[in-house]
C-alpha positions in Angstrom: 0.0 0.0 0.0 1.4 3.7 -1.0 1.4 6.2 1.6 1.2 9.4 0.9 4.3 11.5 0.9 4.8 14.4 3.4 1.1 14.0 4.1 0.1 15.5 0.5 -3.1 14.0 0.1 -4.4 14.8 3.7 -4.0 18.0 2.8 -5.2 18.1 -0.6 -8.3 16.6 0.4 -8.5 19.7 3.6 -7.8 21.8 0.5 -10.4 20.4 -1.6 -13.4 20.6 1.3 -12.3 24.1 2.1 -13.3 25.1 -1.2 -16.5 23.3 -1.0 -17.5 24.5 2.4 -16.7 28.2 0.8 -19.2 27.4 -2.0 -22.2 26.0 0.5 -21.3 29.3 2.7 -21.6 31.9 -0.5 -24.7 29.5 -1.6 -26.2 29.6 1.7 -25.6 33.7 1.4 -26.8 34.1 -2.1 -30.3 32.1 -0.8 -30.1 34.7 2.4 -30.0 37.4 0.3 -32.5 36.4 -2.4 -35.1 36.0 0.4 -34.2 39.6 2.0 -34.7 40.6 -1.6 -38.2 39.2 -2.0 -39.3 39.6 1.8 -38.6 43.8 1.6 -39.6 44.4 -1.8 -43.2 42.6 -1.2 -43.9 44.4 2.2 -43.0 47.8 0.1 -45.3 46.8 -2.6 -48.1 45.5 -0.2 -47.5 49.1 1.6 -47.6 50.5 -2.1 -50.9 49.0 -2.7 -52.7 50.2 0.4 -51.7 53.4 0.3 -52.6 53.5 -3.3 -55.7 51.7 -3.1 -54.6 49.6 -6.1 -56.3 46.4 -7.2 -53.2 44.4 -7.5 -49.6 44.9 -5.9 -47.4 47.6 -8.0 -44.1 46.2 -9.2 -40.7 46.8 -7.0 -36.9 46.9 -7.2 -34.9 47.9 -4.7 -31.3 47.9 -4.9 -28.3 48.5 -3.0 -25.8 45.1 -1.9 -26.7 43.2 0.7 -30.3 43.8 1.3 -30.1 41.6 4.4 -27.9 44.4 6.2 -30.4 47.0 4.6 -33.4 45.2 6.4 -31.1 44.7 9.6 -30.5 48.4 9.8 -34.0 49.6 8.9 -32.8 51.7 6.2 -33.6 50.7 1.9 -31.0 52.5 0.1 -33.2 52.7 -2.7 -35.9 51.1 -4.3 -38.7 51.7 -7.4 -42.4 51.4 -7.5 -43.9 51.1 -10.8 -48.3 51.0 -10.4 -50.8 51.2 -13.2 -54.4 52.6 -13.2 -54.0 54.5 -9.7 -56.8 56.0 -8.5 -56.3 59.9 -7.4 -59.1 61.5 -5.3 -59.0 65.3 -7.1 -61.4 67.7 -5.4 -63.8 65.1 -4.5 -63.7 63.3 -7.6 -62.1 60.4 -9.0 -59.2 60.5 -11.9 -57.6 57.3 -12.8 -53.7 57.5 -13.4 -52.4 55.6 -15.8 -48.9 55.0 -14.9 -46.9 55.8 -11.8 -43.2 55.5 -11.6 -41.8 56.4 -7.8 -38.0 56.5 -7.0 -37.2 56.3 -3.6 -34.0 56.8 -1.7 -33.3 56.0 2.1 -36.3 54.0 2.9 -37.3 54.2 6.5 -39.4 51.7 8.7 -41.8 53.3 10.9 -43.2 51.6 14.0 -46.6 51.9 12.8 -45.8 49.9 9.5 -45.7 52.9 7.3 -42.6 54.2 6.0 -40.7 58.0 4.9 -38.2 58.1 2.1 -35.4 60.9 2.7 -35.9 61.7 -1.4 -38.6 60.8 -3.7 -39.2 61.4 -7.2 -42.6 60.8 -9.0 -43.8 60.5 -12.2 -47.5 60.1 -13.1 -49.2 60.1 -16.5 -52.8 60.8 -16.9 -53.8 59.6 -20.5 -56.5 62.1 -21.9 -59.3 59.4 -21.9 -59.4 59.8 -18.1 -58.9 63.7 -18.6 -61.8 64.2 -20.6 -64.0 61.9 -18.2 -62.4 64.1 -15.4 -63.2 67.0 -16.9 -66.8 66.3 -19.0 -65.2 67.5 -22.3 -63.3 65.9 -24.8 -59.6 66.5 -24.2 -56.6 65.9 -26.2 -53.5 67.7 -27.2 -52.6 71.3 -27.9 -49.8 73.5 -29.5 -46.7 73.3 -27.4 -45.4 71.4 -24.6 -48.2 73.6 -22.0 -51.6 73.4 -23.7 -54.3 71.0 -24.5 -57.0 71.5 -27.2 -60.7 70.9 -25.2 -63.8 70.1 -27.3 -67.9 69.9 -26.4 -71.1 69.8 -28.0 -72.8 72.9 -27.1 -77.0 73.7 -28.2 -77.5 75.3 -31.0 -73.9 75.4 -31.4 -73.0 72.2 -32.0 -69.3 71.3 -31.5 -66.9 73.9 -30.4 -63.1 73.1 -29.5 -60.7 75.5 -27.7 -57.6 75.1 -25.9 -55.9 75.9 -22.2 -53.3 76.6 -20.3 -52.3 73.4 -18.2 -49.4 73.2 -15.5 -48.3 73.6 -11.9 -51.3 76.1 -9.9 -49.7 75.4 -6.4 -47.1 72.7 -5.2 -50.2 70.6 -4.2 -52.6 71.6 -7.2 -52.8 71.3 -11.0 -54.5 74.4 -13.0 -56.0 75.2 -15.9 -56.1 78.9 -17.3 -55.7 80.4 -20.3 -58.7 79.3 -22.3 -58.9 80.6 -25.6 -61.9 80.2 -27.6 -63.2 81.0 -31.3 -64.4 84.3 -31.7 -68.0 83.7 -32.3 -68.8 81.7 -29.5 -71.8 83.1 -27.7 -71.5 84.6 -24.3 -73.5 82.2 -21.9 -71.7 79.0 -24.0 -67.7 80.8 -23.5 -68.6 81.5 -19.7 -69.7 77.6 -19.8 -66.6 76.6 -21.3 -64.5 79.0 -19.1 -66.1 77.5 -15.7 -65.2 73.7 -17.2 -62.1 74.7 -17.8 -60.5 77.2 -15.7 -60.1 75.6 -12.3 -57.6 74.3 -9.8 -57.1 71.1 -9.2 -55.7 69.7 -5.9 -54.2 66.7 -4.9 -55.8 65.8 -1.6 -53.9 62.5 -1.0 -50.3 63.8 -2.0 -48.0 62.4 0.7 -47.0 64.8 3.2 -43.0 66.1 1.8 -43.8 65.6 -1.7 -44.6 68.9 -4.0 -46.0 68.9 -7.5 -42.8 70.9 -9.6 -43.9 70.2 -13.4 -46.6 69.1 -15.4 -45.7 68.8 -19.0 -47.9 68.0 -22.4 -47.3 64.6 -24.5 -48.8 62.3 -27.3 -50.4 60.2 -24.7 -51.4 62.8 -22.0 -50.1 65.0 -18.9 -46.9 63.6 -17.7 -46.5 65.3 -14.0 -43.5 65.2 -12.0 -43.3 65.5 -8.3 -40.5 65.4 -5.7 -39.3 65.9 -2.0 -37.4 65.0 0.6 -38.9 63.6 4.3 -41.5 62.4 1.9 -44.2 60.6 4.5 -45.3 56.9 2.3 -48.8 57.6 2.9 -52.0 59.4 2.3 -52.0 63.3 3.6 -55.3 62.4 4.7 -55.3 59.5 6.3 
């Protein structure tokens, strides 16, 4: 029988189950990791969804290396919520959002299972389907990046399109001003128009930190943009 010489297989074999044992560790890690992953960005998106009052649990990424130590600390480095079809309570009504995109940096726990972001940044676009049902007349893009063209059937008149003026009325409040309308439009039907049109808009359930800072015209509707910092993830009025 061979022997091994100066004890070279021993520790070839010690050498050989280090290397394994490292592997099993990192895997161990990696399946650590993965389920700190998955455990924080479902209880932001089941947060997301309350708050929201969504029908189904936005979409959520949140990066930064490790999580685990992110969760351990009670701090997300940063993370991104994408939602469809949000439901916005504006001045007692209802207008749907199409698309929400929030970025969020230094994610905070709160004790009462709610949550403040030192930064957000927010992007919501309202297609002008939901506009026009918001609004009672037909809405749709105007000339420039500021105006949308706004069309209704009037009596006697028939149908009768004119255009506003569409951006930031307050940090918490959209606005429309500016109408212009065809010459021959009678009195009574341009003050009708006028009230329809010219109005402020405020956004009752914007989170306390977070300020409305542009609101911009596109092929597929109002794109506005929103940001703070010691943004509060949740309701102003609840």
């Amino acid at each position: 029988m061979h022997q091994p010489v100066n004890g070279r297989a021993p520790r070839s074999r010690r050498r050989r189950y280090g290397w394994i044992a490292a592997a099993l560790a990192l895997l161990a890690a990696a399946g650590g990791e993965a389920l700190a992953t998955q455990y924080t960005q479902e209880r932001i998106a089941d947060s997301a969804r309350r708050n929201l009052n969504l029908a189904t649990a936005p979409e959520v990424r949140v990066h930064g290396f490790p999580v685990s130590l992110q969760v351990a600390r009670g701090v997300v480095t940063e993370a991104d919520i994408d939602a469809a079809h949000v439901p916005a309570d504006l001045d007692g009504r209802v207008l749907t959002v199409q698309d929400v995109a929030v970025h969020l940096r230094g994610v905070h726990r709160e004790r009462d299972g709610g949550g403040r972001a030192d930064e957000a940044e927010v992007t919501a676009t309202v297609a002008y389907d939901d506009l026009s049902a918001f609004y009672g007349v037909a809405i749709s893009r105007g000339e420039g990046d500021d105006r949308v063209a706004a069309t209704a059937r009037l009596p006697l008149l028939g149908q009768v399109t004119g255009s506003a003026r569409i951006g930031v009325a307050a940090p918490d409040a959209v606005g429309l001003d500016d109408v212009r309308l065809p010459e021959n439009v009678p009195p009574a039907a341009r003050t009708l128009l006028e009230r329809a049109l010219e109005r402020r808009t405020p956004l009752d359930q914007l989170p306390e930190g977070l300020a409305l800072r542009s609101v911009a015209v596109t092929d597929h509707g109002i794109v506005a943009r929103m940001s703070g910092h010691g943004v509060e993830l949740r309701p102003r009025t609840a």
